[in-house]
C-alpha positions as CSV (number, residue, x, y, z in Angstrom):
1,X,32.1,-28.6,-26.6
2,X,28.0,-28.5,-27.5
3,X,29.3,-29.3,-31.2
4,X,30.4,-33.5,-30.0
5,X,26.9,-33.6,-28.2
6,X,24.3,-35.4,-31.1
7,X,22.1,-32.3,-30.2
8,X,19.5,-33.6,-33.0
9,X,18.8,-37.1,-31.1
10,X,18.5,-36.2,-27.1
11,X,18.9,-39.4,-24.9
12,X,16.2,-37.8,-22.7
13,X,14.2,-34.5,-22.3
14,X,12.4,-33.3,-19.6
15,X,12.0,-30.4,-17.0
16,X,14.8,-28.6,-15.1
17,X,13.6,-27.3,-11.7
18,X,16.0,-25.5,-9.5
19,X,15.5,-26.0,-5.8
20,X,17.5,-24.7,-2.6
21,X,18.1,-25.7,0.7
22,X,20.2,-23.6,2.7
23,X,23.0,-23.4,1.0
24,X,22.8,-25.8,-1.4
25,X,21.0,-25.5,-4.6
26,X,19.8,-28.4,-6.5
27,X,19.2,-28.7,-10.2
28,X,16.3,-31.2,-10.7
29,X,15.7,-33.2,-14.0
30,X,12.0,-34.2,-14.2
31,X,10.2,-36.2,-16.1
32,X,7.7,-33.7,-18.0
33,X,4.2,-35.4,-17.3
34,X,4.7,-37.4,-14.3
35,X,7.6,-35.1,-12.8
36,X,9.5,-38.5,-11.5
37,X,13.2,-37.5,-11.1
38,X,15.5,-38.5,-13.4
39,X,18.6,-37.4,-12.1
40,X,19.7,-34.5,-9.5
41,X,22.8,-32.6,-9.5
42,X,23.5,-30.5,-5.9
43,X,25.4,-27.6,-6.4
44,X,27.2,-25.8,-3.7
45,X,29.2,-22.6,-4.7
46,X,28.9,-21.1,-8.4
47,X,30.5,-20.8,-11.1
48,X,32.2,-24.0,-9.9
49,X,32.7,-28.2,-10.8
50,X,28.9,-28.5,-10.4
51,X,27.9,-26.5,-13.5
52,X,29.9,-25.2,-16.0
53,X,29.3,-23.7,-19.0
54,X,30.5,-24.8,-22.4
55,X,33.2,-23.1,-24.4
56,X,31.1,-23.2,-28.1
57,X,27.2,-21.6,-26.8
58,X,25.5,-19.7,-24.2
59,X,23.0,-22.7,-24.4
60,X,24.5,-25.7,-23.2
61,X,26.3,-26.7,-19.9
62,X,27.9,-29.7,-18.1
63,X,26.5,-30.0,-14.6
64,X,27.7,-33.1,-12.2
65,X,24.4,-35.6,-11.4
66,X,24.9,-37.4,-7.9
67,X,22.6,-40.6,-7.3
68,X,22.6,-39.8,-3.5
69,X,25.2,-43.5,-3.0
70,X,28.5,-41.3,-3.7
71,X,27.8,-41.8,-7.4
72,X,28.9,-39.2,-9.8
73,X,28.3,-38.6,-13.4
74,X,28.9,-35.0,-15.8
75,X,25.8,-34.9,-18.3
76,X,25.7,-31.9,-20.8
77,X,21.9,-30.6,-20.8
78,X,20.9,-27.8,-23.4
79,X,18.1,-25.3,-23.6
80,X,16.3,-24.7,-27.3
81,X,15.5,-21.2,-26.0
82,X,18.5,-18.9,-25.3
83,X,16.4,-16.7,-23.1
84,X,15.8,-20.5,-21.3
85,X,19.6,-20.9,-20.5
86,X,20.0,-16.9,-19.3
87,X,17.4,-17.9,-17.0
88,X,19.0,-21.0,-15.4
89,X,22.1,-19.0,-15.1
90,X,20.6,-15.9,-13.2
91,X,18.5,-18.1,-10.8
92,X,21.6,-19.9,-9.8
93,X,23.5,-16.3,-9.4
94,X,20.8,-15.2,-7.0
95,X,20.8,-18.1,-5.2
96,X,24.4,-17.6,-4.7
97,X,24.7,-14.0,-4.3
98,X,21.8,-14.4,-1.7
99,X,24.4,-17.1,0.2
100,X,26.9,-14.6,0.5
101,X,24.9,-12.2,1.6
102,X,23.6,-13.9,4.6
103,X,27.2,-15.3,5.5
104,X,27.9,-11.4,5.7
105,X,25.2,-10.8,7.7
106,X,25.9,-13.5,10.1
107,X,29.7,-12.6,10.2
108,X,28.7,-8.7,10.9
109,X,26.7,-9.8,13.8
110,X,28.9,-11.9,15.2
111,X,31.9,-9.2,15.0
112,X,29.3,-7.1,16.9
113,X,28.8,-9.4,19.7
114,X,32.4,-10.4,20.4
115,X,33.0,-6.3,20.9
116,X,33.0,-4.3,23.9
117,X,29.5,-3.5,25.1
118,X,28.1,-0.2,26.2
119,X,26.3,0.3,29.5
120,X,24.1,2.8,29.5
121,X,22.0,1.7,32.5
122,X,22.2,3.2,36.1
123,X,24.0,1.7,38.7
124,X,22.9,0.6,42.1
125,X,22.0,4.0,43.7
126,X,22.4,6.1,41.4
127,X,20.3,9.1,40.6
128,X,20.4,12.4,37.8
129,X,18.4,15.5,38.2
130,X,16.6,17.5,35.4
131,X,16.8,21.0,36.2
132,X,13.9,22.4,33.3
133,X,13.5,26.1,33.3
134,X,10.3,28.3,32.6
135,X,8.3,24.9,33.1
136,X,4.5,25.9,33.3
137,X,2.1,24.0,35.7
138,X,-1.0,23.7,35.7
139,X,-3.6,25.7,37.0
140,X,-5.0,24.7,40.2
141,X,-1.9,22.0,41.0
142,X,-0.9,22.1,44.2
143,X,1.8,25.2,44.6
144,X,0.7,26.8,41.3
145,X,2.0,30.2,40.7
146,X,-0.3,32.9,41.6
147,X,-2.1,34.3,38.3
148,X,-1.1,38.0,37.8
149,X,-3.3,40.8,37.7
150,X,-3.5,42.2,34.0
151,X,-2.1,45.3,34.0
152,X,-2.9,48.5,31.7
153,X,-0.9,49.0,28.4
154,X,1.3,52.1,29.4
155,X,2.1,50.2,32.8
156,X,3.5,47.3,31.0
157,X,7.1,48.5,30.2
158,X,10.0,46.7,31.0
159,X,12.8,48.1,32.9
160,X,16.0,49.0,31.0
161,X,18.6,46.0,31.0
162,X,21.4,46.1,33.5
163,X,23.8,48.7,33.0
164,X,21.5,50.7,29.9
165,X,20.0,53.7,30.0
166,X,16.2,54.1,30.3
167,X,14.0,54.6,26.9
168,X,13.1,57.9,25.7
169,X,9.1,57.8,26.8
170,X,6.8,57.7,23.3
171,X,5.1,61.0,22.6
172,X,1.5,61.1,21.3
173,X,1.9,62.1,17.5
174,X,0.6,65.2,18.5
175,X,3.4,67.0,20.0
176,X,5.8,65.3,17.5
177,X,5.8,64.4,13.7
178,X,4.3,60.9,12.9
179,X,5.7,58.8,11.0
């Protein structure tokens, strides 16, 4: 509980920087002018033993300080600024939400490498063929089709389709009604 803490005389107050590596994210206590570390505290999974919040404000937590000899200590450090505390809490959410994602990642490629592969490669001697129709060359390639002549508009009639009967020839509209 904040309300035990003698919140009106700090023993020290300085910066809070939050740093990663891998991992592991480390809150950093600074001194404000010379930035000298005071004390660090590594945290490696959130919400967990590292940091925790306190049960009486949205301001105040507990985080465990390590002197890097195996020597633990639980400190309770407190923003003045509400918006201050909101912010130390998201950045260490990212951080953590950005660990899982990338142990997801890893663990989705690795479940794709242990799986059967697919060869989609010829084998020794094999061969396809690519039969494409209507394919026009160009002119003057060796074995080019023969250019047709053009031929007059009433000569260009198709013949009737297999098994039809042949069109009714047009009439000029002057031996019939136009339309």
């Amino acid at each position: 509980r904040a309300a035990e803490w003698q919140l009106d005389q700090p023993a020290w107050s300085g910066r809070m920087r939050i740093t990663a590596k891998g991992k592991v994210a480390f809150i950093k206590l600074e001194d404000k002018t010379s930035g000298e570390l005071f004390a660090q505290a590594p945290v490696e999974q959130f919400p967990g033993i590292a940091v925790e919040s306190v049960t009486d404000s949205s301001r105040y937590f507990v985080i465990r300080i390590e002197d890097g000899n195996g020597r633990r200590a639980f400190i309770g450090v407190g923003f003045v600024d509400r918006g201050d505390a909101f912010d130390f809490n998201v950045a260490l959410q990212d951080h953590f939400k950005w660990v899982r994602q990338q142990s997801e990642l890893a663990r989705q490629a690795q479940s794709l490498d242990e799986g059967p592969r697919l060869d989609l490669g010829f084998k020794e001697g094999q061969t396809i063929k690519l039969n494409i129709a209507n394919m026009k060359k160009k002119e003057g390639a060796a074995g080019s089709a023969k250019p047709r002549p053009a031929a007059p508009a009433a000569l260009s009639r198709l013949p009737p389709p297999p098994g039809g009967k042949a069109p009714v020839p047009a009439l000029p509209c002057g031996e019939r009604p136009c339309p």
